[in-house]
Each structure stands twice: as structure tokens, then as C-alpha cells.
C-alpha positions as CSV (number, residue, x, y, z in Angstrom):
1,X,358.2,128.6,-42.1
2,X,358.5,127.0,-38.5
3,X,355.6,125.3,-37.2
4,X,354.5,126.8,-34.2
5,X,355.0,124.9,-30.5
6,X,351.9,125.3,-28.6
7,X,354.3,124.1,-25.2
8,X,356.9,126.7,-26.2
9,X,357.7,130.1,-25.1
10,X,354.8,132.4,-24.8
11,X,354.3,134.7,-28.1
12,X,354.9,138.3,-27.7
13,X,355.3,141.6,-29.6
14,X,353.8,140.7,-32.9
15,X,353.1,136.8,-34.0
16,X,352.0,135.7,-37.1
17,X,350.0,132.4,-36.6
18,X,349.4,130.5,-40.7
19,X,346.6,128.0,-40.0
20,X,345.1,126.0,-43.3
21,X,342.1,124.8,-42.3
22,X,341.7,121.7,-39.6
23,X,344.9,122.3,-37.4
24,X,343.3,123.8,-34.8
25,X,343.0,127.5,-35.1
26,X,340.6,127.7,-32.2
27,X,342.3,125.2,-30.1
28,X,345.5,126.9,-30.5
29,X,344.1,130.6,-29.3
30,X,342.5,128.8,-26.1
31,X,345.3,127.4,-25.4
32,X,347.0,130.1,-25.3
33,X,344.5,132.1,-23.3
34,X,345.0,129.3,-20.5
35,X,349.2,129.7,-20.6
36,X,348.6,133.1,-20.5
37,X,345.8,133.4,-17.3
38,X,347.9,130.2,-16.0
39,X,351.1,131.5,-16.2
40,X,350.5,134.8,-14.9
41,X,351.2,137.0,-17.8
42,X,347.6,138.3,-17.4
43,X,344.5,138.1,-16.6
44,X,341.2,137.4,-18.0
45,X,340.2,140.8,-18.5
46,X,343.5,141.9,-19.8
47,X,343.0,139.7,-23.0
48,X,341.4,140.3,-25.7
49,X,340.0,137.7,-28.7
50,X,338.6,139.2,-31.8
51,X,336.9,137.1,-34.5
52,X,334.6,138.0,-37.4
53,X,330.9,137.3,-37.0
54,X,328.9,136.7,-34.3
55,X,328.9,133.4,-34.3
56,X,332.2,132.7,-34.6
57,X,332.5,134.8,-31.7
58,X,330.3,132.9,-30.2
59,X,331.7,129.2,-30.2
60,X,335.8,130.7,-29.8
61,X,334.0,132.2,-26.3
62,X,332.7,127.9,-25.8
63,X,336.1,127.2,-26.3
64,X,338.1,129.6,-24.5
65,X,335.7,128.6,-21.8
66,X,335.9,124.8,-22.2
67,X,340.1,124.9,-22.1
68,X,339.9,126.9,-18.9
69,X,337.1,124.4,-17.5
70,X,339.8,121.8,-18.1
71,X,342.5,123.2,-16.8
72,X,340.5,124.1,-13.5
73,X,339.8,120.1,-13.5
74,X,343.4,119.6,-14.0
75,X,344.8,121.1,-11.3
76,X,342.3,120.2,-8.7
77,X,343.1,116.9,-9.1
78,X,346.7,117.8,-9.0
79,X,346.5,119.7,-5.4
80,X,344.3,116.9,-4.3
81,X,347.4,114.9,-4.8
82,X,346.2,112.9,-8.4
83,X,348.2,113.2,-11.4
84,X,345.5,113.3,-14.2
85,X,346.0,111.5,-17.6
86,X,345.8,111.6,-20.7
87,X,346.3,115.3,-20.9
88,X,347.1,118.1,-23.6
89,X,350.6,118.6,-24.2
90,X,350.3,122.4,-23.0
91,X,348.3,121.2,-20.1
92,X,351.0,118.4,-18.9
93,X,353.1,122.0,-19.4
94,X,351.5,123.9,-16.7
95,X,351.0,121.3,-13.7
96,X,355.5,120.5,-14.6
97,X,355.9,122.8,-11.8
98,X,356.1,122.4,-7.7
99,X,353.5,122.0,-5.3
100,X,353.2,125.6,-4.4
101,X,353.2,127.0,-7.6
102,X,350.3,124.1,-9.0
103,X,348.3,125.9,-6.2
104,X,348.8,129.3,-7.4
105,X,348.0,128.6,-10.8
106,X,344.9,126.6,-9.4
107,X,343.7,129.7,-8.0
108,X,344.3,132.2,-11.5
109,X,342.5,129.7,-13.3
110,X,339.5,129.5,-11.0
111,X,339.4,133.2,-10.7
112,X,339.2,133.5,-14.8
113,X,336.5,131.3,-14.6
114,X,334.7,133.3,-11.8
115,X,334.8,136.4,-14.0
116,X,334.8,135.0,-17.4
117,X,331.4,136.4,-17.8
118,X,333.7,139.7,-18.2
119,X,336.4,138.7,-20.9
120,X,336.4,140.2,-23.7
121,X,335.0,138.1,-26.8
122,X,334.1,139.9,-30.0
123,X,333.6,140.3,-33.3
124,X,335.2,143.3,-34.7
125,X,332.7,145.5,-34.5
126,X,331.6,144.9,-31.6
127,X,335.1,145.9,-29.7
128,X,334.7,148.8,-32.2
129,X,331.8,149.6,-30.4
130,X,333.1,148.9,-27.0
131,X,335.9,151.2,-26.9
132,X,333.5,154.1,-28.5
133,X,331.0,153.9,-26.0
134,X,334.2,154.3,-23.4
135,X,335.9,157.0,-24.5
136,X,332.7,159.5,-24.3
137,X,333.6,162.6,-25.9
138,X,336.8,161.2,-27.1
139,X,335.8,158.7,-28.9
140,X,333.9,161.3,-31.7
141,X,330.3,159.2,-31.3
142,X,326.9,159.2,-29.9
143,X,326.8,156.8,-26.9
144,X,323.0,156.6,-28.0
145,X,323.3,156.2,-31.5
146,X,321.7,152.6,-32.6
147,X,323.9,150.7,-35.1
148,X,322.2,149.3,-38.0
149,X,323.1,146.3,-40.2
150,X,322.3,148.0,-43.5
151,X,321.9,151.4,-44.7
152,X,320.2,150.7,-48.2
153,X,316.7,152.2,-47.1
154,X,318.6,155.3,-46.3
155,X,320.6,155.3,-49.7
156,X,317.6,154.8,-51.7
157,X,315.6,157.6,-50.1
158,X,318.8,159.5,-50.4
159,X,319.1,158.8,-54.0
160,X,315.5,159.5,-54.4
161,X,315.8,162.8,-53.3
162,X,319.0,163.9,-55.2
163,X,318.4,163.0,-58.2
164,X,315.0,164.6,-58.2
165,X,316.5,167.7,-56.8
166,X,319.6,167.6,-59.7
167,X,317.1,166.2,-62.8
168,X,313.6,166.9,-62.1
169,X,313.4,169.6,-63.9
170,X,316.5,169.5,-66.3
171,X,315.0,170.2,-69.7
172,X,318.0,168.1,-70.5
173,X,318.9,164.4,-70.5
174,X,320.2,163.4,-67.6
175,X,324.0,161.9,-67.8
176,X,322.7,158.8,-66.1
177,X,319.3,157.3,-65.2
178,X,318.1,156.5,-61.6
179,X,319.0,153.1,-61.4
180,X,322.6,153.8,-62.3
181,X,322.7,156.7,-60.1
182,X,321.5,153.6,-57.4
183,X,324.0,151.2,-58.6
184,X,326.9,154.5,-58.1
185,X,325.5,155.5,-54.9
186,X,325.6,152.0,-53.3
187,X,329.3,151.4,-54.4
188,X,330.2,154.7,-53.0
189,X,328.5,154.6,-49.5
190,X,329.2,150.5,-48.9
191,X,333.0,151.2,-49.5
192,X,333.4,154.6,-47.7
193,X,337.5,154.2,-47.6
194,X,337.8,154.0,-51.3
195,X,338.5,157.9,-52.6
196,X,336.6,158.6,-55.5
197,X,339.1,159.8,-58.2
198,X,338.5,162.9,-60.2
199,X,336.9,162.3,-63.5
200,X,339.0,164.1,-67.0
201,X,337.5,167.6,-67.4
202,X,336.8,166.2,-71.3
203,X,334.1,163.5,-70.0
204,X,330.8,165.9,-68.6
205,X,329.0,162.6,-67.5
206,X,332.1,161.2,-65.7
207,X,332.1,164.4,-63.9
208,X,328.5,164.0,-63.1
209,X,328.9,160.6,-61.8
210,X,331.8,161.8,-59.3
211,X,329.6,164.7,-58.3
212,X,326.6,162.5,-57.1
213,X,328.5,160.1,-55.6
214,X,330.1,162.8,-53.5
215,X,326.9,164.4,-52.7
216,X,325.5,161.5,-51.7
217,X,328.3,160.3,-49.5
218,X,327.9,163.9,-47.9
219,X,324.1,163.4,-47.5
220,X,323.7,160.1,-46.0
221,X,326.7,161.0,-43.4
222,X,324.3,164.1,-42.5
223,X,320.9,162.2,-42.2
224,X,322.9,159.4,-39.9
225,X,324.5,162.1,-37.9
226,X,320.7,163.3,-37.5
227,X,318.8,160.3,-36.9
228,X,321.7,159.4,-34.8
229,X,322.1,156.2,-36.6
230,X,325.9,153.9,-37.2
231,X,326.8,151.5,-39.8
232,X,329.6,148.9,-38.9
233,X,331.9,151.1,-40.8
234,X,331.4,154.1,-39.2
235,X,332.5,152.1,-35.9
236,X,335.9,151.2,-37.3
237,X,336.6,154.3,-39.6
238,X,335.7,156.6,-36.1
239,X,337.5,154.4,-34.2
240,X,340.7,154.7,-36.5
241,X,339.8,158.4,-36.6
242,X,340.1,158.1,-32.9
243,X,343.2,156.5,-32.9
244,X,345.2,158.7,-35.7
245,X,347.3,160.8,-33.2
246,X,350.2,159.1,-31.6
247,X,348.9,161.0,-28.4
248,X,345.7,160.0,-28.6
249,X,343.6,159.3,-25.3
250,X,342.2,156.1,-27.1
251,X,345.3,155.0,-27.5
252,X,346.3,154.9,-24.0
253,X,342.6,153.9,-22.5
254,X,343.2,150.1,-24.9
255,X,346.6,149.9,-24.0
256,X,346.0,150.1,-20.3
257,X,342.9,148.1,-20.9
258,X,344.1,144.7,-22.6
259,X,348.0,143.5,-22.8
260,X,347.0,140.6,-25.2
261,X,345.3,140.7,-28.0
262,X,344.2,137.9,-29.9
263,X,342.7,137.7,-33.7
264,X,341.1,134.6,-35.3
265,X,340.7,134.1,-38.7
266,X,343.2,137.7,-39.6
267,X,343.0,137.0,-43.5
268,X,339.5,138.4,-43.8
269,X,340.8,141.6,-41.8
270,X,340.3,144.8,-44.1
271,X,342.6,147.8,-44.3
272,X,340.6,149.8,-41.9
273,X,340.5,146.9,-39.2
274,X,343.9,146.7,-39.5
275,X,345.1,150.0,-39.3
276,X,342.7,150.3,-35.7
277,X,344.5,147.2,-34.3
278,X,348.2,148.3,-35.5
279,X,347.1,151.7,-34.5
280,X,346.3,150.6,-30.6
281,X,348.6,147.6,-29.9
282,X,351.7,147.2,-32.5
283,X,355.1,147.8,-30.0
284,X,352.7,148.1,-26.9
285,X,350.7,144.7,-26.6
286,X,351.6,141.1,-27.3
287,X,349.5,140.7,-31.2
288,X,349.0,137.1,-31.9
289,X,347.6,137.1,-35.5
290,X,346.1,133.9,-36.8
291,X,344.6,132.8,-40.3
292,X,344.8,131.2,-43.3
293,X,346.2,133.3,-45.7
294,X,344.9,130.8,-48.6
295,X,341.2,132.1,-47.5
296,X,342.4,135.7,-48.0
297,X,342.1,135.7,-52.1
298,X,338.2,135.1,-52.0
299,X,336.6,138.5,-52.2
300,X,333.4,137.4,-51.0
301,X,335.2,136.2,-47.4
302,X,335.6,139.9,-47.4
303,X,339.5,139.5,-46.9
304,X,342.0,141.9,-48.4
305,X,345.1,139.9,-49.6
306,X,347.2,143.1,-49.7
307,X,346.0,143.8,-45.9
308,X,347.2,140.4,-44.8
309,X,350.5,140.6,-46.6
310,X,351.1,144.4,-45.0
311,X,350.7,142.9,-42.1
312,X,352.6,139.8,-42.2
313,X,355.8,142.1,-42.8
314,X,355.5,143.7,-39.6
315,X,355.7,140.4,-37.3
316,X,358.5,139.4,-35.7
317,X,357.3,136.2,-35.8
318,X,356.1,133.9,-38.3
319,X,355.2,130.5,-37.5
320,X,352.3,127.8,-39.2
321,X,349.9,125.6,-37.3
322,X,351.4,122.1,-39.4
323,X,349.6,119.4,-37.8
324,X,346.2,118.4,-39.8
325,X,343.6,116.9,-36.7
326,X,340.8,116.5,-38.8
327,X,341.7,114.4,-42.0
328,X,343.5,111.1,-42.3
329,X,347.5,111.1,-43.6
330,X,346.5,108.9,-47.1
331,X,344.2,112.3,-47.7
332,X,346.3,115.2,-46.6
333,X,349.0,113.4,-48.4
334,X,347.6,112.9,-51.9
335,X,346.3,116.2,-51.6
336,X,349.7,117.7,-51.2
337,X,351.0,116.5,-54.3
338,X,348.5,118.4,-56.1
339,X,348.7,121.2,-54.1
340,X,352.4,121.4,-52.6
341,X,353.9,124.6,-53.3
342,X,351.0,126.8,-55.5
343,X,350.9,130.5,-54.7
344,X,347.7,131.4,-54.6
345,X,346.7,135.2,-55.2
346,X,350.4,136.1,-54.7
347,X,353.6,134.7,-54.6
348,X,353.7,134.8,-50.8
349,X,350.8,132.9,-50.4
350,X,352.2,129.3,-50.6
351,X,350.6,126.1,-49.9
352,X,352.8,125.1,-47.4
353,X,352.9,121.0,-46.1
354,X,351.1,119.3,-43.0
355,X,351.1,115.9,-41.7
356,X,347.9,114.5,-40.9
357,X,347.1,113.2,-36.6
358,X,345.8,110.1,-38.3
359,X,348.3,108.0,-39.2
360,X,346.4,105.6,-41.1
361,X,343.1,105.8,-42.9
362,X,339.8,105.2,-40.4
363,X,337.5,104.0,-43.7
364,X,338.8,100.4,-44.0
365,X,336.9,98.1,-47.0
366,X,335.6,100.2,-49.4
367,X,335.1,99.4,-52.8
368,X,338.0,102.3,-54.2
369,X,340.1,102.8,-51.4
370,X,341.7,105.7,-53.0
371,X,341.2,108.7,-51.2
372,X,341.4,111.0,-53.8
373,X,339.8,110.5,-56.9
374,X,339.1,112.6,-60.0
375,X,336.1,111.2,-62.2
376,X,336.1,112.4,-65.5
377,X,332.7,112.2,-67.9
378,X,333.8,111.2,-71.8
379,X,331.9,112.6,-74.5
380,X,331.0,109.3,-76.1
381,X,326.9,108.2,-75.4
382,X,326.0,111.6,-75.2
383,X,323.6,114.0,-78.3
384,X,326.6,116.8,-78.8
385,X,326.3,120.2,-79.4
386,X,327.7,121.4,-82.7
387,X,330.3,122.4,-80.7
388,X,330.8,118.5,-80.0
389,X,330.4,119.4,-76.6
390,X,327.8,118.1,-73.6
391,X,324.7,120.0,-72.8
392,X,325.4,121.1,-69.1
393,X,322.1,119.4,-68.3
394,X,322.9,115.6,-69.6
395,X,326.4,116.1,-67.5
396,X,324.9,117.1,-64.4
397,X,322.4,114.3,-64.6
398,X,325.4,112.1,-65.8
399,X,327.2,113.2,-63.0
400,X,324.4,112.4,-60.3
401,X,323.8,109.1,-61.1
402,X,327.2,108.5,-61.4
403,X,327.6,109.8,-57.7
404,X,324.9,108.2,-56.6
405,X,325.8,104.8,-57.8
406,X,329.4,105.2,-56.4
407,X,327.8,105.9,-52.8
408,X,325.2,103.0,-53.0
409,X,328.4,100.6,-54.0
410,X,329.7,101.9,-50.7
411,X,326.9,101.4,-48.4
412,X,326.4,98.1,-49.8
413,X,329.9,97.2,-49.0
414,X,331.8,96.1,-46.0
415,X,333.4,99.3,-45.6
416,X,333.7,100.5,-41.8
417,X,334.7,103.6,-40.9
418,X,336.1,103.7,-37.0
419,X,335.5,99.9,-36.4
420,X,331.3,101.0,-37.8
421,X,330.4,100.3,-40.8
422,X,329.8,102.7,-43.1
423,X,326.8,104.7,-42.7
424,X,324.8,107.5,-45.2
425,X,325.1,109.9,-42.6
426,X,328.8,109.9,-42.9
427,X,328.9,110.8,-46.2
428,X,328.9,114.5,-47.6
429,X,328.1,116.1,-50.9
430,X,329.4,119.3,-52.0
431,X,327.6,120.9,-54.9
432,X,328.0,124.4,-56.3
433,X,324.7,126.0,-55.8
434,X,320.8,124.1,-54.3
435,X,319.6,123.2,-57.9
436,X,322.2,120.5,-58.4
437,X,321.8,119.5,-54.7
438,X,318.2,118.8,-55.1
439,X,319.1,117.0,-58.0
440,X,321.8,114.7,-56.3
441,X,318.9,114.0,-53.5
442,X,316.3,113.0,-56.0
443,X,318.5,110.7,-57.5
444,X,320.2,109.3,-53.9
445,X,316.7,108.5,-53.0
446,X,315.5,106.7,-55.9
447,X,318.5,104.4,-54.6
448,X,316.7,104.0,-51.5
449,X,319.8,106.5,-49.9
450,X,318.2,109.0,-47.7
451,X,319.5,112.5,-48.6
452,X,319.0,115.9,-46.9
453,X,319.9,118.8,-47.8
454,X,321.9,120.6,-45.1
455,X,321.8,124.5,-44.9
456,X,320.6,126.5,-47.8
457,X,317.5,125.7,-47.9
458,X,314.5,127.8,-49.3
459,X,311.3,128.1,-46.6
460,X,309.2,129.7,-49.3
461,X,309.4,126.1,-51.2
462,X,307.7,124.3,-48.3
463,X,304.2,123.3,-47.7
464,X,304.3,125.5,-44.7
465,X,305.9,128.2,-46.6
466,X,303.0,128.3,-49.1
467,X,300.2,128.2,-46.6
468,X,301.4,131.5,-45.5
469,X,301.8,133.2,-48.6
470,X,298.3,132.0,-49.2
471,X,297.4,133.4,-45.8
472,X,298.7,136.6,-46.7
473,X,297.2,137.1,-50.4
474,X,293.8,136.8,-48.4
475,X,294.9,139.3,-46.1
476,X,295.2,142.0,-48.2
477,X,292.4,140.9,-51.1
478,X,289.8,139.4,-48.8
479,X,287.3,140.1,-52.0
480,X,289.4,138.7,-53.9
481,X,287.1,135.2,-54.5
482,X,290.1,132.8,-55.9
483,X,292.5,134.2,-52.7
484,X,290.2,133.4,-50.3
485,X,289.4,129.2,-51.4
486,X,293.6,129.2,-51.8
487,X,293.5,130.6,-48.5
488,X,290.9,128.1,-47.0
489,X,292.7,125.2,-48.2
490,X,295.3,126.2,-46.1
491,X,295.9,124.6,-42.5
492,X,294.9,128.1,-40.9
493,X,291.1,127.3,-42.3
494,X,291.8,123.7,-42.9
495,X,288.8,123.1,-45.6
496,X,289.4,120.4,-48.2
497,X,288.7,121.1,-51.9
498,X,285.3,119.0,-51.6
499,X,284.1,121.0,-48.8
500,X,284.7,124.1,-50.7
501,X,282.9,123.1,-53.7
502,X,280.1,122.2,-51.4
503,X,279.7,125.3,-49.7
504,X,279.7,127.4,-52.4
505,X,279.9,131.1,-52.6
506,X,278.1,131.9,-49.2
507,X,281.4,129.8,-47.7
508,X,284.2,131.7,-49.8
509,X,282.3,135.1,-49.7
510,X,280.9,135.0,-45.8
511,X,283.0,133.6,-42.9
512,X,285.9,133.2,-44.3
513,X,286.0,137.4,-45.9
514,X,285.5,137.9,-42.1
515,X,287.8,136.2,-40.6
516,X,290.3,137.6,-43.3
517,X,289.6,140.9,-42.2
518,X,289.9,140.4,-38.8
519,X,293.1,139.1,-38.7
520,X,294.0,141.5,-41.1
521,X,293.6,144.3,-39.2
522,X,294.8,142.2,-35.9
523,X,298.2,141.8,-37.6
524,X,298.7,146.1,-38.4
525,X,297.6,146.8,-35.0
526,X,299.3,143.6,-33.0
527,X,301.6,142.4,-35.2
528,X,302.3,138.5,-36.4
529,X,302.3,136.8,-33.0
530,X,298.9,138.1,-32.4
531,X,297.6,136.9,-35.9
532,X,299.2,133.6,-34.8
533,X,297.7,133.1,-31.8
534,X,294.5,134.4,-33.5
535,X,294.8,131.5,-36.5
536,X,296.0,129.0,-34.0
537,X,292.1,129.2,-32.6
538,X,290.5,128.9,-35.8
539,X,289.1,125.8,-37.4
540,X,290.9,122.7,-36.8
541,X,293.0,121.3,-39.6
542,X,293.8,117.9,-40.1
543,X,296.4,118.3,-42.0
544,X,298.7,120.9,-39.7
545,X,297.5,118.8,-36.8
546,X,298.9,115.1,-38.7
547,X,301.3,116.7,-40.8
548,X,304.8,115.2,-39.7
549,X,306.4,117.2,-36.6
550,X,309.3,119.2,-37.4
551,X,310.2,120.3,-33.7
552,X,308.7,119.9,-30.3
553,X,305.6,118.0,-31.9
554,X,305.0,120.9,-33.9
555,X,303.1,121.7,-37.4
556,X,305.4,123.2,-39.5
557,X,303.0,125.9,-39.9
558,X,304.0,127.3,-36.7
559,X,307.7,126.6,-36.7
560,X,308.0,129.0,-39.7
561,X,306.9,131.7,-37.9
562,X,309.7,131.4,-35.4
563,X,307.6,129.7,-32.3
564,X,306.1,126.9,-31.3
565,X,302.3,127.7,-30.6
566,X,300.6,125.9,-27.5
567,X,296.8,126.6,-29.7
568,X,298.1,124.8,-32.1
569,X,295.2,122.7,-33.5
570,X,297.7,119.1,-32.1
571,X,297.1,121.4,-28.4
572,X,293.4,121.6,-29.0
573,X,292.0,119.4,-31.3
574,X,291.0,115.6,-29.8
575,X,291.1,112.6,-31.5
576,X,294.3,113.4,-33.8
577,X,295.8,110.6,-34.2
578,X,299.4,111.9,-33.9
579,X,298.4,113.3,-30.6
């Protein structure tokens, strides 16, 4: 497969972009949003960039922004008579032209940026949605209907009711019990594409099973239509639905609407998805496809490998992003040996090569300059099973110190890394689930190597987290004796065990009941910021007013609940001396 020349000729009909990961996937599809706007084969709101999740959507919008930004910048200077430098290869591209043609490119570019605010940016769904709401009556969908992220409430109820309905009064056994029929019903409404096969007239419960399922497809697609309610899915499959006749109005409106399309990260694109993009754009609209292909074989990335492939064979173009920006050439080379040439999933999913940017390696001194290395842990100094194998405990343990040791040897080195040396914050660990990260912290920080844990972690296991569900036993037991002194240890009462014990029952079963019930019935008829607010005023704590800041000077008692609260007892309480 070619690698794919960013300064070269434009892509159009249908482009298949492979991209393993750190060669610039994003880069590339802002790049070529610039050529395009630059060059004149369209404008802003003619292209159209679709990623998958909101946050991805998010920062390829930053960067689609940020290569326009720069390319404004670039060709001021250059009709103001200054050749600027360095610049991106594509960039040097588009100011290789003469004087008069710099300054009508100057002006496309600034007139994307004036109405970027209009480009079209989105995840899947939401250009799903977009189109809907646009085609009115064509489009088969309530312009009003609210989309919901989950329709499990409405499955259980839904469930609920049916299976009452068919077995509440069957003097029979039923085939299946209620949680199964839950289990069947959730498989069948969270995949509503898959077509659920008829069961072998010999097998009564198979039968049964395909019946409910059935019935409950049909039922929740009734109660959504009445409580004029969407799920994601019912965007795309409406939207296909929409698109099925080669005639079709929605067909035409997209066409007219966008003459580029753009999708990042196409391996976790599922049969539906694609069918609405082939549908509206294949032989009508340039398609640049990009992805990693090597992603597409991990279910819970939500990719369909079989999708990807169906698509690749209908580009007239393949090409591969092979440039690596991000690791250093020892790395990606060693890396290659291991990897070079597995298929992955399929046979047309092939690890294909890359040369690294970086030349040379930036981490210069270490004490095993490898970079790759496999550590193995032997069997001998360790209590075997009868199986002569080692308990999965002692090897994670094993394993941890052994890391941990191998990092300290490092920091205590003269290692650099970019002409610095070596710091802990350059280091990452990658562990499988949060129980064997907290175990590589413990162990990093009896070292004296400060560890955090980045990502994944559990608010329910923090001081803060247990103050509120203190807070909110009380609530609903304020007679409840042992709830409320849990509760008035808490920084929303802020009493310490001594002053408890001092006050006896007439403290635990006077003010503080009170006050429970109160705020109790504050948060059912106001809701949590109110209760906030409300707690915020009660009796100064010194331990949420000293208790480290986590943002803004804040307890973390307040940031859990979302906000920073200026009645916080470090707002009110004098004398604090944090404050």
C-alpha cells in the first residue's frame, strides 16, 4: 500500500486513508480541509467531518480550526510581502503560487474562519440528527422528539409488563424466568439490525423466546413513537430508511448540501452507519475514509471488521498514513520486528511498516537503553501451586516491585530525556484494570516516587465521596441513631468523635434529626444545589475548611458535587488557617 502525500493531488471519489495510531490522523483531515477551502474546491460549509463521540468531535473541530488559523497567519504575512518559515509541507504548497492568487486564497481562508462557527463537525449521530430535523416530513421523524442516551428504563418497564401480561396467570411454568426474558429483551432492542431467526417448530421454549423478543421490539418502538422519544439508532436506521430509494429527496438535500465528506476514525463505523454514508455520497461526493483498521477487531470499540473491509473494496483509493510523529525510530523499529506483517482479525488487516519522525532516541543515559524490553518472572523463590504454578497474587506483587525498582534505577540515573533529565512525570504505567494500578502506586510511593492514578478513578472511595453517602443515609433515616453521629462526623456537621460522645443523645437525637429533615425535604422539593447551598451554611468544619484544595481553593466536599460553593465553610469561616 502507498503512503499517502499530504502535498499531492486532492482526494476525490472514494479514498481510503489506513492510519496506525500516532501518524497524524487528525492532522492529516485538517490539512486537508485547508487545501480544500484554500484551493477552492469548496467551502467551509460544503464539508463535512464526522467522528465518533463527542469529544472527539470536539478537539478534530480545535484542530480543523487551529490549521485554518495558521494558514490565515500564513498568507497575511505573505501579501504583506514576508515569506514565513518554517512552515508545513502542505502550507509551503499553497502560498507556491503568484501574487494574485496568494490574495485570493487569503481571502477563502479568512472567510472560513468568519463562518466556521457554521461548519459542520459531528459525531455520527449528531449529522444523523441534523439531516432529520431538515428534511421535515421526509425525513420519517418527529422534529420534537428528544433523543435519549439509553432506553433501559423503557425496556425494563416494557419487560415488566409483558411478561406479566404472557405469565401472570399461566398455571404453567413459564419457558423462561424474568431475568432471562431481561437479558433477551435487552439484546434484541440494543441491536435492532440483527433479525431474529425463527426458532425449530420442535423447541416450544425457543419459540417462546423469539416470540417475546418480537413483541417487545414491537412494544418499545410503539411507547417511543408515543412518548415521542429517539435512541441513537433510531437516528441512523430512519435515516438509512430515508435514504433507501435511489430517488429519494434525502438523497439529493446531502448531496446539494456538502461536496466533501470527511470520516475520522472509519474502523469503528457499523453496518448501518455505513450503509447511510454510501447511501448519500458514494459516486456523488469526494469520501475520504480514515482509520486504523487494526482498532476495528476490538468489539468493545464498537467497530465491525466486516463493515470496514466492505468498505475498503469500494475505494478507488487506498493509501496509509506511514510516518510515526509520536515515537522515536529505535521504538517503532523494534516493535516492527515483532509485529511486521501479522493479520490481525483477517487476513487483510496487515500490520503494515512506518518510519519513525525521530531519527534518534530523545531518552539518552538510562540504565537499559533498550527500548523494548520483555521481563519475564521465573518460578523459582516462589510457594507453587500443585500445579507448580504462581499464585496470581505473589506475581502481581512480584511484578510491582520489580517495576517499581526499574523506574527508581531510572530516576536515580543520569538519564535525560530532550536535553532534561528524566523526570516521574514522564513515565507512564499501563495496567489492565485500577486494582493493580493502586497496587503499582503503593509500591512507587514507598520508593519515595510520587504516583497518581490518571483517569479511572472511583469518587465513591474518597473521603469526600463518603461524607456524602453519610449525608444521604441520614437523609432518609433521620431516626435512625447510628446514621445520624456517621452523619455528624461528616464535614457538613463537622463534629469530632469527642464532641459526640459529649453531647450525648439530646445532640444525635435534637438538632442534628432537624436539620436532617430539613434538608431532606429541601433536596425533593429544590433539588441538590439547594441542599448544597443549604449545608454549605451549616456548622463550620475544620476539616472541609483545611482539608487540602482540590480546585479553586476548594473542599473536596463541594467539588464532588459538580461546583465550587462560595458558602463554603473556607468562604465563611475566619481564622482557617489555609485561608
Amino acid at each position: 500500500m502507498d503512503g499517502f502525500d499530504l502535498t499531492g493531488p486532492l482526494p476525490t471519489g472514494t479514498t481510503l486513508i489506513e492510519a496506525s495510531a500516532g501518524t497524524g490522523k487528525t492532522f492529516t483531515i485538517g490539512a486537508l480541509v485547508t487545501r480544500y477551502v484554500v484551493e477552492g474546491e469548496a467551502t467551509l460549509d460544503e464539508i463535512l467531518a464526522i467522528t465518533f463521540g463527542r469529544a472527539a468531535s470536539q478537539e478534530l473541530r480545535d484542530r480543523v480550526r487551529s490549521h485554518l488559523v495558521e494558514a490565515e497567519r500564513a498568507f497575511a504575512a505573505a501579501v504583506a510581502g514576508r515569506r514565513p518559515s518554517p512552515l508545513d509541507a502542505h502550507l509551503e504548497l499553497l502560498l507556491d503560487v503568484p501574487d494574485d492568487e496568494v490574495r485570493v486564497r487569503h481571502e477563502r481562508v479568512r472567510d472560513a474562519l468568519a463562518s466556521f462557527d457554521g461548519a459542520t463537525i459531528a459525531t455520527t449521530h449528531q449529522f444523523c440528527q441534523l439531516v432529520l430535523r431538515s428534511l421535515g416530513v421526509a425525513g420519517d421523524t418527529d422534529a420534537g422528539a428528544e433523543l435519549v442516551e439509553s432506553l433501559d428504563e423503557l425496556v425494563v418497564e416494557v419487560v415488566d409488563d409483558l411478561y406479566l401480561k404472557w405469565f401472570g396467570e399461566a398455571r404453567e411454568r413459564p419457558p423462561f424466568d424474568r431475568d432471562d426474558a431481561l437479558g433477551l429483551a435487552r439484546t434484541a432492542v440494543e441491536d435492532p439490525q440483527s433479525v431474529l431467526a425463527p426458532a425449530p417448530a420442535e423447541d416450544p421454549v425457543a419459540g417462546a423466546r423469539v416470540r417475546f423478543a418480537e413483541a417487545v421490539r414491537d412494544e418499545v418502538d410503539r411507547r417511543k413513537q408515543m412518548r415521542g422519544v429517539l435512541s441513537y439508532d433510531d437516528l441512523l436506521s430512519r435515516l438509512a430508511v430515508a435514504l433507501e430509494d435511489a430517488s429519494a429527496p434525502a438523497r439529493a438535500r446531502m448531496r446539494q448540501r456538502w461536496k466533501i465528506v470527511l470520516v475520522d476514525e472509519f474502523q469503528d463505523t457499523d453496518p448501518v452507519q455505513w450503509q447511510v454514508l454510501s447511501r448519500a455520497f458514494s459516486d456523488h461526493a469526494t469520501l475520504v475514509l480514515i482509520g486504523d483498521p487494526k482498532q476495528a477487531i476490538y468489539a468493545f470499540r464498537g467497530g465491525d471488521v466486516f463493515t470496514y473491509l466492505a468498505a475498503a473494496r469500494t475505494a478507488e483509493t487506498q493509501a496509509t498514513l506511514d510516518t510515526n510523529w509520536r515515537s522515536d525510530a529505535p521504538l517503532v523499529e523494534r516493535l516492527q520486528v515483532v509485529l511486521r506483517g501479522a493479520a490481525l482479525g483477517s487476513p487483510e488487516i496487515v500490520v503494515h511498516d512506518v518510519k519513525a519522525h525521530h531519527t534518534g532516541s530523545r531518552l539518552v543515559g538510562a540504565p537499559h537503553p533498550s527500548p523494548f524490553r520483555i521481563r519475564r518472572v521465573g518460578r523459582s523463590g516462589f510457594k507453587l501451586t500443585r500445579g507448580k504454578m504462581v499464585t496470581a497474587g505473589d506475581a502481581r506483587n512480584h511484578i510491582a516491585r520489580d517495576l517499581a525498582g526499574d523506574i527508581a534505577e531510572l530516576l536515580g540515573s543520569d538519564a535525560t530525556w530532550c536535553d532534561r533529565p528524566v523526570q516521574a512525570g514522564d513515565i507512564a504505567v499501563i495496567v489492565a484494570i485500577r486494582s493493580h494500578g493502586l497496587l503499582v502506586q503503593r509500591v512507587l510511593q514507598e520508593h519515595g516516587i510520587p504516583a497518581v492514578m490518571a483517569g479511572g478513578g472511583d469518587v465513591f472511595l474518597t473521603p469526600a465521596g463518603e461524607d456524602w453517602l453519610a449525608l444521604l443515609q441520614a437523609l432518609d433515616s433521620p431516626h435512625r441513631a447510628p446514621l445520624v453521629r456517621a452523619a455528624g462526623l461528616s464535614v457538613f456537621f463537622g463534629y469530632t468523635a469527642s464532641e459526640l460522645d459529649a453531647g450525648g443523645e439530646a445532640l444525635t437525637l435534637s438538632a442534628s434529626p432537624d436539620t436532617l429533615r430539613g434538608w431532606a425535604l429541601l433536596l425533593r422539593g429544590r433539588g441538590v444545589a439547594a441542599l448544597i447551598e443549604a449545608a454549605g451554611g451549616a456548622r463550620p468544619s475544620p476539616r472541609a475548611c483545611c482539608s487540602a484544595p482540590t480546585r479553586s481553593g476548594c473542599s473536596p466536599t463541594y467539588v464532588i458535587s459538580g461546583s465550587c460553593s462560595t458558602t463554603s465553610p473556607c468562604a465563611t469561616r475566619s481564622g482557617c488557617p489555609r485561608c
